[in-house]
C-alpha positions in Angstrom: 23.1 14.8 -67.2 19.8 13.5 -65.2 18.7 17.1 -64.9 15.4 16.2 -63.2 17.3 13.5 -60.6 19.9 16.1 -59.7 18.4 19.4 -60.3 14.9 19.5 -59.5 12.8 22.6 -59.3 10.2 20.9 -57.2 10.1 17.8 -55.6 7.6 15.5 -54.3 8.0 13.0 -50.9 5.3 10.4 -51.2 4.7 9.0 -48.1 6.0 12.1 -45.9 5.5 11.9 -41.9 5.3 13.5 -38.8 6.6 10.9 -36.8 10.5 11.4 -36.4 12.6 8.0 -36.6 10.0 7.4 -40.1 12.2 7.1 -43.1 9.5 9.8 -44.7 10.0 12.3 -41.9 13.8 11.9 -42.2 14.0 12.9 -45.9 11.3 15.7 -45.8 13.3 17.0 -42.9 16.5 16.3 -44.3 15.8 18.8 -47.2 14.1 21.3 -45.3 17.4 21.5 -42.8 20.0 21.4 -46.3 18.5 24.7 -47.4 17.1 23.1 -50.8 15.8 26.1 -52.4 13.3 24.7 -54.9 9.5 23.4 -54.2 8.9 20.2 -52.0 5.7 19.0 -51.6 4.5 16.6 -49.1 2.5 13.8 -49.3 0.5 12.2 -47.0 -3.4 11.3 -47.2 -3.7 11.4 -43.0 -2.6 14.8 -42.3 -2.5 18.6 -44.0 0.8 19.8 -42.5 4.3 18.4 -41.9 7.0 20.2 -40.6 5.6 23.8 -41.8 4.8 22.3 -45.8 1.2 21.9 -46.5 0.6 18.3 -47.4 -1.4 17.1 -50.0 -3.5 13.6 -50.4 -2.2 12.7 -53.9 0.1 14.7 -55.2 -1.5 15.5 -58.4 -3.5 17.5 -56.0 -0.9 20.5 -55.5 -1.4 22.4 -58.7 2.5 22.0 -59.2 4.4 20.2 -62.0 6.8 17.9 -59.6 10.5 17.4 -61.5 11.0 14.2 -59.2 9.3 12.2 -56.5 10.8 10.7 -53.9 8.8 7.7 -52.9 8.8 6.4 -49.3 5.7 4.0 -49.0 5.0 0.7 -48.3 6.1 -1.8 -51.3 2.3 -2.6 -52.4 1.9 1.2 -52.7 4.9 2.2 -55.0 3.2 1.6 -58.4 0.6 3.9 -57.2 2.6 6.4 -56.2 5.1 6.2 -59.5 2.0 6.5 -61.6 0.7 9.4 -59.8 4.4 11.1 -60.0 4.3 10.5 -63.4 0.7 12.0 -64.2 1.9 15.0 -62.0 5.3 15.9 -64.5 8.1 13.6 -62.9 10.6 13.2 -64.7 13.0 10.9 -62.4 12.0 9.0 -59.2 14.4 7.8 -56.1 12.2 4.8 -54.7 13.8 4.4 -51.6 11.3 1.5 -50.5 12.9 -1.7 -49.7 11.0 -5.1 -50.3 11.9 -5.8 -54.3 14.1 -8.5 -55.9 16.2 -8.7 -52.5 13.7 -10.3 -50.6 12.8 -12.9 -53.5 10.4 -13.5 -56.9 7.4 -11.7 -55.9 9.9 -8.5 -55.1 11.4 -9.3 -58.1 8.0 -9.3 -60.5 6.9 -6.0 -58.6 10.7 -4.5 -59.8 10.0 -5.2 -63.1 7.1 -3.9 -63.0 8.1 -0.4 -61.9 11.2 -0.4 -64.5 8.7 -1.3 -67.3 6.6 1.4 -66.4 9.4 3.9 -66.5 10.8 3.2 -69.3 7.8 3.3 -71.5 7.2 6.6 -69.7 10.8 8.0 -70.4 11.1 8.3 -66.7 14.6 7.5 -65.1 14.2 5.8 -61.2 17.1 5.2 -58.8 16.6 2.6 -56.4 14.4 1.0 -55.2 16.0 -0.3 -51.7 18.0 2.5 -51.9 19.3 5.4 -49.1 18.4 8.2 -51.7 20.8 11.2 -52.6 22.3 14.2 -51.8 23.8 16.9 -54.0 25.6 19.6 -52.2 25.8 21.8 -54.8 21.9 23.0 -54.8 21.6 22.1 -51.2 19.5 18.7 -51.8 19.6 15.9 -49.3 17.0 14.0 -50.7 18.2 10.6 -48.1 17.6 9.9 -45.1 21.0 9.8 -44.1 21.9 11.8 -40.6 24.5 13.4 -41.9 24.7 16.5 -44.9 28.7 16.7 -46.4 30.5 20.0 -47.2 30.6 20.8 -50.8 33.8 19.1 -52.3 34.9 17.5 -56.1 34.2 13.9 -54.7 30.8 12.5 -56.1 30.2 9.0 -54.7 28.1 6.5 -56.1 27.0 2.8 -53.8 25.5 -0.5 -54.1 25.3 -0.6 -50.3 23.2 2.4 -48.7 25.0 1.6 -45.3 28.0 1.7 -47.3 26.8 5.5 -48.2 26.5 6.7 -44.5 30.1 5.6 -43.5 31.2 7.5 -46.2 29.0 10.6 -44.7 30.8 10.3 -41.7 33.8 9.8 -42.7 33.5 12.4 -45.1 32.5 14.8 -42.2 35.3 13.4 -39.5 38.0 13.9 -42.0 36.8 17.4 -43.3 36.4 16.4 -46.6 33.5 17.2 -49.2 31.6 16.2 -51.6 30.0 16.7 -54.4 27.2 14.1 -55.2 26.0 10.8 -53.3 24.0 8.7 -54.9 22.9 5.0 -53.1 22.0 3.0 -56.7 20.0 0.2 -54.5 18.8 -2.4 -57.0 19.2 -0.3 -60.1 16.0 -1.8 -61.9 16.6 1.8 -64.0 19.6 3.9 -63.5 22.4 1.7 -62.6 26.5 2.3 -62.3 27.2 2.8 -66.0 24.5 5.3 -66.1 25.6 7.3 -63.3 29.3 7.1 -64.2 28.5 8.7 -67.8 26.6 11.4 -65.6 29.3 12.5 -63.4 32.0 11.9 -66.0 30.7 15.6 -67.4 29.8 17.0 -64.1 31.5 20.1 -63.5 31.5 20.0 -59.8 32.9 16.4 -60.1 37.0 15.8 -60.1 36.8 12.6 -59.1 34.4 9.7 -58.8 34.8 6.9 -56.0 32.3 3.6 -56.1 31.2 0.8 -54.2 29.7 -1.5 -56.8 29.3 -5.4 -56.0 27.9 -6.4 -59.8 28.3 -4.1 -62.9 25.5 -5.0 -65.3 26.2 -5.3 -69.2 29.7 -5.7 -69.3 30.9 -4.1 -72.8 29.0 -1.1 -72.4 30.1 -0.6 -68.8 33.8 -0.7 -70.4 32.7 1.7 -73.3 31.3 4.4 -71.0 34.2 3.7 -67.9 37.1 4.1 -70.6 35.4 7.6 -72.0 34.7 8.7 -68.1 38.7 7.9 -66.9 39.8 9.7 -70.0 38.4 12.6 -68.3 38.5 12.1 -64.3 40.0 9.4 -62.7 37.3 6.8 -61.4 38.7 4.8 -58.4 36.0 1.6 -57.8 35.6 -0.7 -54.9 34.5 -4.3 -55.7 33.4 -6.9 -53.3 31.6 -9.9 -54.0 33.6 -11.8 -56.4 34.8 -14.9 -54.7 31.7 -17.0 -54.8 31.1 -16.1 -58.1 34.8 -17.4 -59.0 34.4 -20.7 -57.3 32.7 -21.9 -60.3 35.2 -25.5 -62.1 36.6 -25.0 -65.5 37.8 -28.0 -67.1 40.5 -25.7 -68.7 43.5 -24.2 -67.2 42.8 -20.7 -67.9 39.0 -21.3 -67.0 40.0 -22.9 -63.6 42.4 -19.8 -62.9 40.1 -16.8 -64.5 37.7 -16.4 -61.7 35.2 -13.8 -61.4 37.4 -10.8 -59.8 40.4 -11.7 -62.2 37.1 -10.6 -65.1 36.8 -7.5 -63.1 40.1 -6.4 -62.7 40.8 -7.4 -66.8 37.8 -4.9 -67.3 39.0 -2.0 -65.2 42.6 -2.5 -66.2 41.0 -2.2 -69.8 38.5 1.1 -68.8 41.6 2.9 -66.8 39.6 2.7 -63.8 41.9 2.8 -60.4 40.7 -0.2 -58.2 40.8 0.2 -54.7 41.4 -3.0 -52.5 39.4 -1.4 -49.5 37.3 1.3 -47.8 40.7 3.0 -46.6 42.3 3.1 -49.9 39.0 3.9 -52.0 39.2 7.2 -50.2 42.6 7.6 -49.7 43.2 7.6 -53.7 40.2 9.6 -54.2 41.4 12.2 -51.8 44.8 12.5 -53.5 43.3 12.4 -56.8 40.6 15.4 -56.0 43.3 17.4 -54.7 46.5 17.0 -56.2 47.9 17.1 -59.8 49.1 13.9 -61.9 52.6 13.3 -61.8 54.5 13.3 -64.8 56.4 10.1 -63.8 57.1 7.6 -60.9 60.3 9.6 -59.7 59.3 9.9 -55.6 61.3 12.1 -53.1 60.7 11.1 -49.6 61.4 14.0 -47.0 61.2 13.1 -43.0 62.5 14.0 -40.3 62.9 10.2 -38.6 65.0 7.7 -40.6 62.8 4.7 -39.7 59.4 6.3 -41.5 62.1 7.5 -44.3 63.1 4.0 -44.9 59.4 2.5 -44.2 58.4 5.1 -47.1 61.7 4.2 -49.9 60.5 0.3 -49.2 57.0 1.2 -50.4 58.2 3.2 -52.9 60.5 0.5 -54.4 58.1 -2.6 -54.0 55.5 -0.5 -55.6 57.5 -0.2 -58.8 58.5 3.7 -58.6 61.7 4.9 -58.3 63.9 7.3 -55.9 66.3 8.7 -57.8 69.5 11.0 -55.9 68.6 14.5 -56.2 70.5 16.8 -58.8 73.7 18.1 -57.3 72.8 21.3 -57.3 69.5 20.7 -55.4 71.0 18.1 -52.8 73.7 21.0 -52.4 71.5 24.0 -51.7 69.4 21.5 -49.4 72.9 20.6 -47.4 73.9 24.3 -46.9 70.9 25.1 -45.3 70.7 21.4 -42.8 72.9 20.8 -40.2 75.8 18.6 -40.7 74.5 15.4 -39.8 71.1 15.8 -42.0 71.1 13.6 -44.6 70.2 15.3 -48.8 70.4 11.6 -50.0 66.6 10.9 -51.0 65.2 10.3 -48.6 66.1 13.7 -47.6 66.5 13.3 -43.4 65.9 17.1 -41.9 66.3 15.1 -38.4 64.4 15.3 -35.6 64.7 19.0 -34.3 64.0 20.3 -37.7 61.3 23.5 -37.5 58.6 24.3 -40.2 61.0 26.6 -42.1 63.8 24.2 -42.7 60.6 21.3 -44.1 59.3 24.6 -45.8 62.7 24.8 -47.6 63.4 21.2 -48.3 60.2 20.9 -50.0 60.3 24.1 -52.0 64.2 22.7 -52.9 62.7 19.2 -54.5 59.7 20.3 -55.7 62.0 22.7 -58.0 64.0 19.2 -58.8 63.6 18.0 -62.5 64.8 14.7 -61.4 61.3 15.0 -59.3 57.9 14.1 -60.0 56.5 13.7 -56.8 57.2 14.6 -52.8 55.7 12.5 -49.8 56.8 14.3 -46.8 56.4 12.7 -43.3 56.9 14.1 -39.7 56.4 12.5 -36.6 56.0 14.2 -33.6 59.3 14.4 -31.1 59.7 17.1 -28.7 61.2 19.9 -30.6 58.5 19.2 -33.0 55.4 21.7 -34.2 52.9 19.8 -36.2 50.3 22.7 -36.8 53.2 25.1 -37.9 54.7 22.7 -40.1 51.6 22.0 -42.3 51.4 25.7 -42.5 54.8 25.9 -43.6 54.0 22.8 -46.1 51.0 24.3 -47.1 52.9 27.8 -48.6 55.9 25.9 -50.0 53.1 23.6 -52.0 51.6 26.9 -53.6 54.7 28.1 -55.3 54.8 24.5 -56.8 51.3 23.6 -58.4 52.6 20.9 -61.2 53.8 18.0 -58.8 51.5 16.4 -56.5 52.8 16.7 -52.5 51.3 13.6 -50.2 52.1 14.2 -46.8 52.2 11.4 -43.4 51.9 13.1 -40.1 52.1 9.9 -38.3 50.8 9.8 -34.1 47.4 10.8 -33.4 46.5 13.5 -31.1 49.4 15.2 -31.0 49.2 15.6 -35.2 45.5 16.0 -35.2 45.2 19.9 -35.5 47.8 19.9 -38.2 45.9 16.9 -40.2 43.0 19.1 -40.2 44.8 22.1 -41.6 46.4 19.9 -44.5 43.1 18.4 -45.2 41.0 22.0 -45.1 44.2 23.1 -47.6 43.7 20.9 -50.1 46.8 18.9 -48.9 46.4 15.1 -48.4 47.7 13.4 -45.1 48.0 9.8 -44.4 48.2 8.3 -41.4 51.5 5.8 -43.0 54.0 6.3 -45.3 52.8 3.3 -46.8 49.1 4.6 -47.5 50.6 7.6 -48.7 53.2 5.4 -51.3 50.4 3.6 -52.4 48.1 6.2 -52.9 50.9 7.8 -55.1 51.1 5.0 -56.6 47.6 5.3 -57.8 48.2 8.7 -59.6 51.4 7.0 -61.4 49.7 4.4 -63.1 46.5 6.5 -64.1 48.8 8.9 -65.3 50.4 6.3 -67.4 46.9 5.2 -68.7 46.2 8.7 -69.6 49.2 8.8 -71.8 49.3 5.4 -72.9 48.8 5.6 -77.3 46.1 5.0 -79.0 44.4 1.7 -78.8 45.1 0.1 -82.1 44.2 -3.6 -83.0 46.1 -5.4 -85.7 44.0 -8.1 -87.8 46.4 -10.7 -89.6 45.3 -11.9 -92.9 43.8 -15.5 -91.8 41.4 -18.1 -93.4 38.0 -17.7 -91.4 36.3 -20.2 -94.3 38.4 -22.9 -92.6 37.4 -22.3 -89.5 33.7 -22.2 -90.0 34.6 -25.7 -91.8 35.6 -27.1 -88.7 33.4 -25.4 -86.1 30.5 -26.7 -88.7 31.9 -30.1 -88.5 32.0 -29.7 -84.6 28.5 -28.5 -84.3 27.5 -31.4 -86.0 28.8 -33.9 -83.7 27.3 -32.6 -81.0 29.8 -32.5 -78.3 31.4 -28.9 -76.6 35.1 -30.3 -76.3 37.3 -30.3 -79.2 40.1 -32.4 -79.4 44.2 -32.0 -80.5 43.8 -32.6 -84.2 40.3 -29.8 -84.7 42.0 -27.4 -82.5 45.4 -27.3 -84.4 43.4 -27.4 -87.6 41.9 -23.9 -86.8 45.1 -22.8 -85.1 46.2 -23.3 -88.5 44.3 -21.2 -90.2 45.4 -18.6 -87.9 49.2 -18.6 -89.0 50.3 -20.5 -85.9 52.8 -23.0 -86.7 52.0 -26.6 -86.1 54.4 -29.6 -86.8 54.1 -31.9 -89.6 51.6 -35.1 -87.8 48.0 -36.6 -88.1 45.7 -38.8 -86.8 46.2 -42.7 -86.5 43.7 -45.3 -86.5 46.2 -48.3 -86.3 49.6 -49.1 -85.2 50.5 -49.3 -89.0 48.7 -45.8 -90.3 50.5 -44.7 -86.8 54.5 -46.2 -88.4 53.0 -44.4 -91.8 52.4 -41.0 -90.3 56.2 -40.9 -88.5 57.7 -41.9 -91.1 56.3 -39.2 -92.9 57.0 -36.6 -90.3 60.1 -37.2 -89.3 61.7 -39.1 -86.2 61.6 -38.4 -83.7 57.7 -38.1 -82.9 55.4 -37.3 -79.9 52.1 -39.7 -79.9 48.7 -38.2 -78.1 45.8 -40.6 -77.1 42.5 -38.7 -79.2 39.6 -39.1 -77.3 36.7 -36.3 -76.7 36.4 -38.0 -73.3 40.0 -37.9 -72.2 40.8 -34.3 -71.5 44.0 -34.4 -68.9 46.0 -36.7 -72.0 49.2 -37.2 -69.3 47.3 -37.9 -66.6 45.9 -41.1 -68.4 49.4 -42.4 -69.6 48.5 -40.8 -73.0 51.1 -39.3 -74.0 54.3 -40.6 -75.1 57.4 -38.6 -76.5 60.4 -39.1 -78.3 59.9 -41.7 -80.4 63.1 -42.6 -82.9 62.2 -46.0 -84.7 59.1 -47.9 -86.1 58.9 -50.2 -83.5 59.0 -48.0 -80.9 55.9 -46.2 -82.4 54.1 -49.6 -83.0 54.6 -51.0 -79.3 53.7 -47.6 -78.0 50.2 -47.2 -79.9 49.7 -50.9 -78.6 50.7 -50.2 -74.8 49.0 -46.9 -75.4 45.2 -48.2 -77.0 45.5 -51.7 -74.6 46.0 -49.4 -71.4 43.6 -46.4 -71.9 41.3 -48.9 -73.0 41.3 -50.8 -69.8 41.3 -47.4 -67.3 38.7 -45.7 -69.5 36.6 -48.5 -71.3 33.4 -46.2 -71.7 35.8 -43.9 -73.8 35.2 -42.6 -77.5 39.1 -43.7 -78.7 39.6 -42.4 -82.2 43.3 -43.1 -82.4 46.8 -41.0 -81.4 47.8 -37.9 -83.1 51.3 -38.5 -84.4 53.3 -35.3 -84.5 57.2 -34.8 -85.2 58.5 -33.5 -82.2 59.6 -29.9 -81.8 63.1 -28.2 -80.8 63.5 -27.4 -77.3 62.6 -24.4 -76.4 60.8 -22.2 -74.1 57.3 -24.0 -72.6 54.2 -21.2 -72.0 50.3 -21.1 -72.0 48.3 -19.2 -74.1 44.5 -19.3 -73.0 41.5 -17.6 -73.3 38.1 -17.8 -70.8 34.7 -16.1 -72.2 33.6 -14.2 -68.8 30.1 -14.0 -69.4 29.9 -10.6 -68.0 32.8 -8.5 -70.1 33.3 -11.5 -73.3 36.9 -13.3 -73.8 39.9 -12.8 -71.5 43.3 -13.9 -72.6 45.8 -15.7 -71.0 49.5 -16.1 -70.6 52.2 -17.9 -68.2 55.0 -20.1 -68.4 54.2 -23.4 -68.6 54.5 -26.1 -66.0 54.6 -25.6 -62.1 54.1 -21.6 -63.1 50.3 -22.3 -63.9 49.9 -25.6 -62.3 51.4 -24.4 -59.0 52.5 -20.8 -58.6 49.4 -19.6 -60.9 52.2 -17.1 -62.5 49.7 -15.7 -65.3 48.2 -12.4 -66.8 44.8 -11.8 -68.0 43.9 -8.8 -70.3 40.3 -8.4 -72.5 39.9 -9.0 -76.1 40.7 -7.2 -78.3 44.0 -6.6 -77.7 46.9 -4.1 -78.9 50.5 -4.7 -79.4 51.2 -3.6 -76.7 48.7 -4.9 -74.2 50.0 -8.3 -75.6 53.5 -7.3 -74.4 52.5 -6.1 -71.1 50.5 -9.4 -70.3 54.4 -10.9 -70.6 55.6 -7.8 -68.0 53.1 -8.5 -65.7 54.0 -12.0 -65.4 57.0 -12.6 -62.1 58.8 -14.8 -64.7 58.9 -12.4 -67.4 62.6 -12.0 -66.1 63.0 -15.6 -67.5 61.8 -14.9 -70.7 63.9 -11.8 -71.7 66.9 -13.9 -70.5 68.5 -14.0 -67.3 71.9 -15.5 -65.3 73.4 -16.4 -69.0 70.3 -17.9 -70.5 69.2 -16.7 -74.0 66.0 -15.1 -73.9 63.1 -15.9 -76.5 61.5 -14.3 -79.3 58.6 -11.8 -76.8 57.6 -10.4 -79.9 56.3 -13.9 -81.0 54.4 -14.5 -78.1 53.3 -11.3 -78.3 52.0 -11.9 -81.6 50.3 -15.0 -80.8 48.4 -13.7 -78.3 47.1 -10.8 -80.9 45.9 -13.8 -83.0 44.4 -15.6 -80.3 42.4 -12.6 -79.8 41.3 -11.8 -83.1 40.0 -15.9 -83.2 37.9 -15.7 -80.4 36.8 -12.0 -81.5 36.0 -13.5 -84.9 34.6 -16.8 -83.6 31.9 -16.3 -80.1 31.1 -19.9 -80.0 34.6 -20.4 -79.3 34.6 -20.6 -74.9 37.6 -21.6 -73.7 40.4 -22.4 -75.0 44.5 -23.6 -73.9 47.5 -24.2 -76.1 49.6 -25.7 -73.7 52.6 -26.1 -74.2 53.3 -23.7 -77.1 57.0 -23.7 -77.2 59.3 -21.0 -78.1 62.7 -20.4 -78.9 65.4 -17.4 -79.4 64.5 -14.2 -81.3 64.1 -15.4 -85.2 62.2 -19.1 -84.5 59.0 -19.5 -84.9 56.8 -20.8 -82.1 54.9 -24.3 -82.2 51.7 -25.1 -80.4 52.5 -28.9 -78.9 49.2 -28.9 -77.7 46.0 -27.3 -78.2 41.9 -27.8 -76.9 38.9 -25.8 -77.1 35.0 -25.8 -75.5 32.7 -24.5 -77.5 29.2 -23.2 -76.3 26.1 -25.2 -76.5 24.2 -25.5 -79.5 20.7 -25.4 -80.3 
């Protein structure tokens, strides 16, 4: 729980001063003025007071065992300080000095120098280059931030200490509190993971909201996040992934699984709610910290202005929820009470004249609605119109009803401002659109849904690993990454996928040989570890019925390639009988180096090379985190079947992917991999991988 970080008895600022505008005055004065109750202690060598404390020249000199030193000194002077924090009882340190790893490799020697000591000392640090942190539960504002919250159930945790004071003040504009803020800096020590696992059993917690721009060891940031969401939802803002996904792959799912499409695999995985901006990373927390989960996605929209009603069943729809008619009863009782032209259809219209009691009664109406598992009411502000009575009236109606979470959009600005600020001081969240409000609703849906999602349970197929260390031996051997058609079927094989009958062909007559016995008619593949993009170099020929046809097309095939590529290893074509029609889709999989090997799927064709229609989830993965890589796909409508055409066997592909991901889980050499096109038919047929390549990492 970082008792010493968060719940000192006596604290130490080294490197205190008198001088306001010094970052050492502002967090000495910064603790005085929150009412910390425990011991601080000063430190300064050029003076014996500040601010009322006496000051002390080291602080081993003040007779007191220190919990945790705040260090503020120049970047030369930190290992002097931490070493004297130490010797004087400290159990955790905020460095906030700046000057480390972000300013280059003597910074970054100096970091490590600080973490090393700490650890062998079994002392935790945060920072350095940090703002420092505040817990308002025991009054400590140990930053030097301007600004002190109100106590709340939001604990914050940032990458970016500037990051930290907008939050302040937008905490204190909007009336909102918090719990904890912590500015992690360059987390040489204590980093995200470690904080998240803190506040995940932090009472005075509900919810906790992040800026993070790199999460450091992957898995174990997974481990810890999925145990945290169990218990409190964790919304997470990322920035910084687009230069890091800029990176060539010479795979199709390594070219399209860039560094944010990692991230959002791993949160998807961990349950963690991923906010798209500063707006919405508050806007979910807020709901979150003060409203219930909904049951399901059923939404009731109540306004008293058509155009906000139909701005909020738009969201509501494109977003994936549902609004539903209200019982009869319910829309009834709501109709007796309206006038004639108000509208009980959902959205339920209270028009424009409507006063608090008749909201107060509309809500209290749907919020009684089984058909109803959450409200977003709007109002905007016409003449006959009283904001601040109205959120009262909201306000009651909400308290008779605690099980269903009630968003509210009081849309204007100062007209609504004095009613915002009661909703917000109730415990009721206000958005300034219905769309923010949808979305945020949104938010509690689907971490819901994660909450009650089954148990994670991953199949393992009976396979034949012996065969694949075989190959992957042989590979390694050879000395080259890319492995052609005929190794990656081989181990595909061993898998259980199903791969035509075909070979390799040295000459046109081993290539007549190997059709014959396959079958007409047959698909020929140029097999070369230098020619990756086989189509693109005219090797690739299909359809084959007759001997001769398969001589003069190994001849055209060797006599062409040979001349566009004459530096290339040519090993022959891969004769292969061709397959039924059927159904053309990817299955890939990318090794992010920071969370391990993501999976792949999309339909094959212009849907990957052009529209980029494809899902990634983590290894390993369940049954049914195969199936939902198909849903989240735009042309998973295509799939199941649609306008008369026969859909194909899901439960196949679902399957393969389930393999795919205990081969790569079996097998980390394995980096990236396509089988493209694997082709699949109507429920009962068995899937065929047409074409298949993997990379493998280097080797010693």
């Amino acid at each position: 729980m970082l008792e010493a970080l968060l719940y000192p008895e006596a604290i130490a600022v080294i490197g205190a001063s008198k001088s306001p505008g010094k970052v050492g005055f502002a967090v000495l004065d910064n603790l005085i003025k929150a009412g910390y109750q425990g011991k601080i202690i000063p430190v300064n060598p050029t003076t014996d007071e500040i601010l009322g404390l006496p000051c002390y020249k080291d602080v081993r000199e003040a007779g007191v065992r220190i919990d945790h030193s705040i260090i503020v000194v120049p970047g030369k002077a930190v290992m002097a300080a931490l070493e004297a924090s130490v010797a004087a009882g400290a159990k955790a340190v905020t460095v906030i000095t700046a000057g480390f790893k972000e300013v280059g490799h003597d910074g970054a020697v100096l970091e490590r120098q600080l973490a090393d000591f700490c650890r062998s000392h079994g002392v935790r640090m945060l920072g350095p280059n940090c703002l420092g942190l505040i817990n308002t539960e025991n009054h400590m504002n140990a930053s030097f931030a301007v600004q002190m919250p109100k106590p709340g159930s939001i604990s914050v945790m940032s990458q970016s200490g500037a990051l930290c004071t907008a939050i302040l003040d937008w905490s204190e504009g909007r009336g909102v509190g918090l719990a904890k803020l912590l500015s992690i800096g360059n987390k040489a020590d204590l980093c995200e993971t470690d904080l998240l696992e803190c506040l995940s059993e932090d009472p005075q917690t509900r919810v906790v909201a992040a800026y993070l721009e790199s999460i450091a060891e992957g898995p174990e940031f997974i481990r810890i996040a999925e145990a945290a969401s169990a218990k409190k939802p964790v919304v997470i803002l990322k920035a910084g992934t687009t230069a890091a996904g800029g990176k060539a792959a010479s795979s199709h799912t390594g070219s399209l699984a860039g560094a944010d499409i990692a991230y959002g695999a791993a949160f998807k995985r961990a349950g963690i709610v991923r906010a798209d901006d500063f707006e919405s990373l508050f806007d979910y927390a807020t709901a979150f910290a003060t409203q219930p989960l909904p049951k399901g996605n059923r939404v009731c929209v109540i306004t008293n202005a058509g155009g906000p009603g139909i701005m909020a069943a738009d969201a509501v729809e494109n977003l994936g929820m549902r609004l539903e008619p209200l019982t009869p009863a319910v829309a009834d009782s709501i109709r007796s009470q309206l006038a004639p032209a108000a509208s009980v259809l959902n959205p339920v219209d209270v028009l424009g004249d409507a006063p608090p009691e008749k909201y107060a009664m509309a809500l209290r109406e749907v919020l009684e609605d089984d058909k109803v598992d959450a409200v977003v009411v709007i109002l905007t502000p016409q003449a006959m119109s009283d904001p601040p009575a109205t959120a009262e009236a909201i306000i009651a109606a909400t308290r008779n009803n605690p099980v269903k979470p009630v968003l509210v959009c009081f849309m204007g600005g100062s007209i609504v401002m004095t009613a915002r600020r009661k909703l917000v001081d109730a415990g009721v969240p206000d958005y300034t659109s219905p769309e923010r409000a949808v979305a945020a609703l949104k938010a509690m849906v689907d971490y819901a849904a994660w909450r009650n999602r089954p148990p994670r349970i991953v199949t393992r197929f009976p396979v034949n690993r012996h065969r694949v260390e075989r190959v992957l031996a042989r590979q390694a051997r050879s000395g080259r990454k890319e492995m052609g058609e005929v190794e990656a079927k081989e181990i595909l094989r061993a898998y259980d996928f199903s791969v035509l009958p075909g070979g390799l062909a040295r000459t046109a007559d081993e290539a007549v040989a190997m059709a014959e016995r396959s079958g007409y008619p047959v698909a020929m593949k140029i097999v070369s570890p230098d020619i990756l993009h086989k189509s693109d170099m005219g090797g690739v020929k299909l359809n084959l019925s007759k001997a001769s046809e398969v001589q003069d097309a190994f001849d055209l095939m060797m006599l062409r390639i040979g001349r566009a590529a004459p530096h290339a290893d040519l090993r022959g074509v891969y004769v292969e009988k061709m397959c039924k029609p059927g159904r053309e889709v990817i299955l890939g999989m990318h090794r992010d180096p920071q969370f391990g090997p993501m999976l792949m799927f999309g339909l094959g064709g212009i849907f990957v090379e052009v529209m980029k229609d494809v899902s990634f989830y983590l290894a390993p993965l369940t049954e049914g985190e195969a199936m939902q890589m198909l849903k989240n796909t735009r042309s998973y409508a295509l799939l199941r079947g649609a306008r008369g055409q026969a859909g194909v066997d899901l439960d196949a592909i679902a399957g393969a992917l389930q393999r795919i991901s205990q081969l790569v889980t079996d097998f980390p050499q394995i980096e990236e991999m396509d089988i493209n096109p694997f082709i699949v038919g109507e429920v009962g047929t068995r899937p065929v991988v047409a074409d298949a390549r993997m990379i493998l990492s280097e080797t010693e």
